[in-house]
C-alpha positions in Angstrom: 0.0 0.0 0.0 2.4 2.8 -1.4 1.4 5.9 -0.9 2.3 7.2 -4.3 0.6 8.3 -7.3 0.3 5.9 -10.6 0.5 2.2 -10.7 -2.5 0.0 -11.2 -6.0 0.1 -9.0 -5.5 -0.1 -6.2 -2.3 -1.9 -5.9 -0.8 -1.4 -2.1 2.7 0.0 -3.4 1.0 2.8 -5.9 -2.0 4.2 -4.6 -3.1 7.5 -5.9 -2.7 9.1 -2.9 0.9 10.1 -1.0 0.7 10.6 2.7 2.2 14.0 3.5 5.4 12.6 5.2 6.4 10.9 2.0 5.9 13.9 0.3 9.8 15.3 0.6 10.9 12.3 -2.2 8.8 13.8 -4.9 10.1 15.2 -7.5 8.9 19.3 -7.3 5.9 20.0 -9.4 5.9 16.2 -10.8 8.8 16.5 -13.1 7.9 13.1 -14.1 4.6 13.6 -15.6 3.9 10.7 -18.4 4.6 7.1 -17.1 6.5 6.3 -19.8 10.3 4.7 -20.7 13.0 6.5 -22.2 15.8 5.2 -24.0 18.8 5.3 -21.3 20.7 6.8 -23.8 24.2 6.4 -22.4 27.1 8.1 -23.7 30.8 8.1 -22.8 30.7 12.0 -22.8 32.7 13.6 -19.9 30.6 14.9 -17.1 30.3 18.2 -16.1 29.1 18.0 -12.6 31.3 17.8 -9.7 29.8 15.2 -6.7 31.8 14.7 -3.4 30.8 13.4 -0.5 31.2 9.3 0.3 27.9 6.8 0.1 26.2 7.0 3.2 25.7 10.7 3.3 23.8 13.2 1.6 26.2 14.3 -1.6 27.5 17.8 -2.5 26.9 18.6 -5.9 28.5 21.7 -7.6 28.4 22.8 -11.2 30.9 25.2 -12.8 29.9 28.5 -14.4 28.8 28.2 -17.9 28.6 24.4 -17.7 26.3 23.0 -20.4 24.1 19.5 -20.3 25.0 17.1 -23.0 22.4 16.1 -24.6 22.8 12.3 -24.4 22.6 11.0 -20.8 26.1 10.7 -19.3 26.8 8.1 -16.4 29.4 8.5 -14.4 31.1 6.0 -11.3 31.5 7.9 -8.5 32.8 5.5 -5.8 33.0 1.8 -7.0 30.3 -0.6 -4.5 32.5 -4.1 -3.2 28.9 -5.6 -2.8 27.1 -7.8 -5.9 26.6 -6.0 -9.5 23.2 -5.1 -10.0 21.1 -6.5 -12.7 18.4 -5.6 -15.2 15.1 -6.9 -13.3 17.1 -6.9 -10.1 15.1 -5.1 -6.8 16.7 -2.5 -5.9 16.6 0.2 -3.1 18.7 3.5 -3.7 19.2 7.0 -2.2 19.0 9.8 -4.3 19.8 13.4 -4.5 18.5 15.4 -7.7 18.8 19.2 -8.9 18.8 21.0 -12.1 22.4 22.4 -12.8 20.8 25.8 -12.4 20.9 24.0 -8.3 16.8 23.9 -8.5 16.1 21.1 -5.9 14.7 17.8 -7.3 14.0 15.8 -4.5 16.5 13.6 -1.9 15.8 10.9 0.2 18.3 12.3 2.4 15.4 15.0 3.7 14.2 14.3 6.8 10.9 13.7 7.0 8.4 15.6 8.9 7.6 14.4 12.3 10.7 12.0 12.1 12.1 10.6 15.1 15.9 11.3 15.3 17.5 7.5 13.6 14.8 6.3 11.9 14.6 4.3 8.9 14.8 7.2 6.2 12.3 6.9 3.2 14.1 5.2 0.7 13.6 4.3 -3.5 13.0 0.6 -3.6 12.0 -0.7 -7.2 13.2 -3.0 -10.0 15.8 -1.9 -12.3 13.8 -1.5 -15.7 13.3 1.3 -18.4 9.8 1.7 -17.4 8.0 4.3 -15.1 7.5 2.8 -11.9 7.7 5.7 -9.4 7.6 9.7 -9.2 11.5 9.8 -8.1 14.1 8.2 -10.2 13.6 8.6 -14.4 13.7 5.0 -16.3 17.0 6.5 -17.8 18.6 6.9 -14.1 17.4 3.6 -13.2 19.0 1.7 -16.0 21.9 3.1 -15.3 22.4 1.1 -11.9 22.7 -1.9 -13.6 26.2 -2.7 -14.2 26.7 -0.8 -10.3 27.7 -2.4 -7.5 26.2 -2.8 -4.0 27.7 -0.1 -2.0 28.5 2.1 -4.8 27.4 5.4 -6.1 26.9 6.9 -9.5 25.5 9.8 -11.2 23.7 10.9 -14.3 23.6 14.1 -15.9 22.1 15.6 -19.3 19.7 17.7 -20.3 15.7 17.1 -19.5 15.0 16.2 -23.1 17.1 13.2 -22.3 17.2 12.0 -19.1 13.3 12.7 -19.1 11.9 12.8 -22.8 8.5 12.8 -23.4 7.6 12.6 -19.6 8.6 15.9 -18.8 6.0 17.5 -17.0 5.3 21.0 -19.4 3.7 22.5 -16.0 7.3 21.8 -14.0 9.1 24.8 -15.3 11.7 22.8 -16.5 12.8 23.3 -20.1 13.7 20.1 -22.1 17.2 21.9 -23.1 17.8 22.4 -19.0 20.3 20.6 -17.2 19.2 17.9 -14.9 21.7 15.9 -12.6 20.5 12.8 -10.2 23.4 10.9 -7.8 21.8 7.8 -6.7 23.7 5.1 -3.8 23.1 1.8 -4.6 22.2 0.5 -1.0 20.6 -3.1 -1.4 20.1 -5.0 -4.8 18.7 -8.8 -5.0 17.7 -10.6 -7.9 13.5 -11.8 -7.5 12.2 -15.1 -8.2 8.8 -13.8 -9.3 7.1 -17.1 -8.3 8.6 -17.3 -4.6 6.4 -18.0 -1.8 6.2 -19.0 2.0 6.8 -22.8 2.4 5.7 -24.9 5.2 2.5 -25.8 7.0 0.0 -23.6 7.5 -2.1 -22.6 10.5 -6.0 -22.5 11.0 -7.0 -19.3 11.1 -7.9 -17.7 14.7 -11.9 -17.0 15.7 -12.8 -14.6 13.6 -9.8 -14.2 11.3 -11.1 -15.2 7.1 -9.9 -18.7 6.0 -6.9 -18.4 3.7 -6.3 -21.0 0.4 -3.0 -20.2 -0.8 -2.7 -22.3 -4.2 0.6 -22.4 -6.6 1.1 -19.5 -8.8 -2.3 -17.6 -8.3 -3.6 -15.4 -6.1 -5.0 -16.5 -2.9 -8.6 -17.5 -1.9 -9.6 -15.3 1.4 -13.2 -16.2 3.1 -14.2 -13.9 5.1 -16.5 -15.8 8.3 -20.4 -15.6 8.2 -21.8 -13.4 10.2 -18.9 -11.7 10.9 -18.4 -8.0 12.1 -15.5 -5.9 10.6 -13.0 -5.3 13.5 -12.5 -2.0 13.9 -9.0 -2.3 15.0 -5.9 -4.0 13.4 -5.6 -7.6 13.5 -3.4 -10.3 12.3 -1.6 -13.8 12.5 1.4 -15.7 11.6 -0.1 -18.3 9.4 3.4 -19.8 8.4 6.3 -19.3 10.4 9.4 -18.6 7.7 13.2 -19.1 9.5 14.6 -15.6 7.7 16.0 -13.1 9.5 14.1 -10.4 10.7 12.1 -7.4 9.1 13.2 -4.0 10.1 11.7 -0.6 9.3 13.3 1.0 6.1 13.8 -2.6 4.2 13.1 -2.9 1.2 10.4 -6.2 1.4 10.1 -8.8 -1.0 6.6 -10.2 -1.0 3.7 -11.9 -2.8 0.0 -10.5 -1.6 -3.6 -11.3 -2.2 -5.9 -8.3 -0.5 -9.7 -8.4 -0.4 -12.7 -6.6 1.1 -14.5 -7.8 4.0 -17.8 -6.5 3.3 -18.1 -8.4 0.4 -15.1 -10.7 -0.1 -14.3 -9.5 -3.7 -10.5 -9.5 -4.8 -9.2 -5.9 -5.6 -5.7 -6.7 -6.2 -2.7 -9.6 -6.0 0.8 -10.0 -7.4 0.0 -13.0 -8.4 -1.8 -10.4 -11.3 0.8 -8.5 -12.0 3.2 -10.8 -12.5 4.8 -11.9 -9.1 6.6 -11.4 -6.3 7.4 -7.4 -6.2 9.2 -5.1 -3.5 8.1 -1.8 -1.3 9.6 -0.3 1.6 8.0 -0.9 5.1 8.3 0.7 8.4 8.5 4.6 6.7 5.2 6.1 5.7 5.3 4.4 2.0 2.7 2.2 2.6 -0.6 2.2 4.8 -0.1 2.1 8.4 -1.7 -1.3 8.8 0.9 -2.5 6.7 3.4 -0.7 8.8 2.4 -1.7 12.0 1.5 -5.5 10.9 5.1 -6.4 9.0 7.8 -4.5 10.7 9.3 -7.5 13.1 8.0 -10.5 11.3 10.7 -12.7 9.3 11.2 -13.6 5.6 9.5 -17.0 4.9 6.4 -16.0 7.2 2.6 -15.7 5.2 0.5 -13.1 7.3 -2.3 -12.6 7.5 -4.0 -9.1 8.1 -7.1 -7.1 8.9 -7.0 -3.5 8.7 -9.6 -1.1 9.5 -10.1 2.3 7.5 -8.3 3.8 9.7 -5.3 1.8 9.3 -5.9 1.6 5.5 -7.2 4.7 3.1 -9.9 6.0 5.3 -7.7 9.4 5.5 -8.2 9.6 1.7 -12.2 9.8 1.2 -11.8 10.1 -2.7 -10.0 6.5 -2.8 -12.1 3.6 -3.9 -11.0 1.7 -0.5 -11.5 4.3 2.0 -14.1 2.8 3.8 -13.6 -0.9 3.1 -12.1 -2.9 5.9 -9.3 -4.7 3.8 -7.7 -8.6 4.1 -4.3 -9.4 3.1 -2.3 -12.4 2.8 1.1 -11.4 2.3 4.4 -13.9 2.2 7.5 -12.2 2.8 9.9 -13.9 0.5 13.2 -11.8 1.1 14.1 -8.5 1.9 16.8 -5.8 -0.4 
C-alpha cells in the first residue's frame, strides 16, 4: 500500500494518494509527468558536474559556471560498490539526491521527514531496475543506469531534461527540455526476485474470527471472510506460516507476494499473483498504509500473514480512494528483503 501516485488500481505500493510525510521524495511540481520509458541513452561523454561526498551521506553537488548539459545521458562512477553487481530486473533500493544544474532542488531521500524521530529508517527508493516508469523519483533512464553498479556504490547521471526525461517531462514543472538535470543515486541493497517465490511450510487455521486463507501455486490467494462476521475495527493479524529468515526491520526494502480483499463483500481488488509476481516496497517509513506498517515490521522472511486493517489503518484518511471505507484482508508472504 504505497502511498504514491500511478500504478494499477489499487495496488498497495502505488495508490493514488501520497501521505504528507512521504511527500519530501517527490520530485517538485511532478517533473515526471507521463509514465513512460525512455531510451537510457548512455554516452561516454565527460561529465560536467562535480559530486563529493562518500555513500552514506547526503552528496554535494556543484556545477561550474557556464557548464552546459550534453544532450545524451552521461553516467558516471562515482565511488565503485565491493557488494554484488546489479542487474536488469534486479530489486533494488537506492538514495537519491536530484537538482537542475541551475541548483533547483529535485527531491533527496536524504530529507528528513516531517515528524521523524531522530534515527529512523529514512524513506528510501526501492524498485526494479527496468526502463519503465515505476515511481515519481528516479527517471527510467537513471534507473537503468544502476545496472552494471555495485552494492555499496554510487553513480551519477547528468544531461539535459529532453534526455534523461523525454517525453515525460511534465510542461507545468518549469523545466525546459534543453535544462540541465543531474541525479546521484547510492546503490544500498540489490537482490535478484524469483517472481514465483512463496512462504513454504504448514500452514495454520486461522484464529476465531480471522477469514480462511487458500494459498494455491502460482495464483492469487482465496480469502473467506467468516459468516456473520463483524468488521474489526481495529488492526488484526496472524502468523499463518512461520518462515526461518532473519528479521524485518523498518526502512527494508520487502520482497513479498499478496492477495488483498474486502471484508464487506469478499471481492479480490488486487494480487501480485496479477501482476506478475513477487514485487518489492519499503515498510516501516510512511510508503505504505499504516496497517501495513504496523502489521510487518518484526516479522521474518518465509512468514505468510495474515492481516485485517480497518479504514483507519488503510485509506480511510483519503475519502476520494475507492478503499476508503472498506475494511481490507491481506495475505502477504514475505519472501526476502533488499
Amino acid at each position: 500500500m504505497l502511498n504514491t501516485p500511478g500504478g494499477r488500481f489499487p495496488r498497495p505500493f502505488a495508490t493514488h494518494t501520497r501521505r504528507a510525510a512521504a511527500a519530501a521524495l517527490a520530485v517538485p511540481v511532478l517533473l515526471l509527468a507521463a509514465a513512460c520509458g525512455n531510451d537510457d541513452g548512455k554516452t561516454s561523454d565527460a561529465a560536467v558536474v562535480k559530486v563529493t561526498g562518500k555513500p552514506g551521506a547526503k552528496p554535494t553537488i556543484s556545477v561550474p559556471k557556464d557548464a552546459k548539459p550534453s544532450d545524451k545521458a552521461v553516467t558516471k562512477t562515482l565511488v565503485e560498490g565491493k557488494g554484488a553487481v546489479v542487474n536488469k530486473g534486479d530489486l533494488v533500493r537506492l538514495d537519491f539526491t536530484a537538482q537542475t544544474m541551475k541548483g533547483q532542488n529535485l527531491g533527496s531521500s536524504w530529507t528528513p521527514q516531517p515528524g521523524a524521530k531522530p534515527g529512523a529508517a529514512r524513506t528510501q527508493v526501492v524498485t526494479e531496475v527496468t526502463d519503465q516508469m515505476t515511481q515519481q523519483m528516479v527517471p527510467p533512464s537513471v534507473l537503468t543506469a544502476a545496472a552494471g553498479q555495485k552494492v555499496g556504490g554510487r553513480f551519477e547521471v547528468e544531461g539535459t531534461a529532453k534526455a534523461l526525461i523525454g517525453e515525460g517531462l511534465n510542461p507545468q514543472s518549469g523545466i525546459k527540455p534543453e535544462d540541465g538535470l543531474v541525479w546521484v543515486v547510492d546503490v544500498v541493497g540489490a537482490k535478484k526476485v524469483d517472481k514465483k517465490a512463496k512462504a513454504e511450510g504448514t500452514q495454520a487455521a486461522p484464529e476465531d474470527g480471522m477469514p480462511e486463507v487458500k494459498a494455491a501455486d502460482d495464483k492469487a490467494a482465496t480469502i473467506t471472510i467468516p459468516k456473520g462476521e463483524k468488521a474489526p475495527t481495529d488492526l488484526k493479524q496472524q502468523v499463518l506460516i512461520k518462515g526461518k529468515g532473519p528479521e524485518v526491520k523498518a526502512g527494508d526494502g520487502l520482497i513479498a507476494q499478496y492477495t488483498g480483499v474486502k471484508w464487506e463483500d469478499g471481492k479480490k481488488f488486487d494480487s501480485s499473483w496479477d501482476h506478475g509476481g513477487a514485487t518489492a516496497f519499503q515498510i516501516g517509513t510512511g510508503q505504505v498504509v499504516q496497517g501495513w506498517d504496523q502489521a510487518l515490521v518484526g516479522k521474518h522472511v518465509g512468514d505468510r500473514v495474515e492481516i485485517v486493517i480497518p479504514p483507519k489503518l488503510g485509506y480511510g484518511a483519503s475519502p476520494q480512494h475507492e478503499l476508503a471505507k472498506n475494511t481490507l484482508v491481506f495475505v502477504v508472504d514475505i519472501v526476502g528483503t533488499v
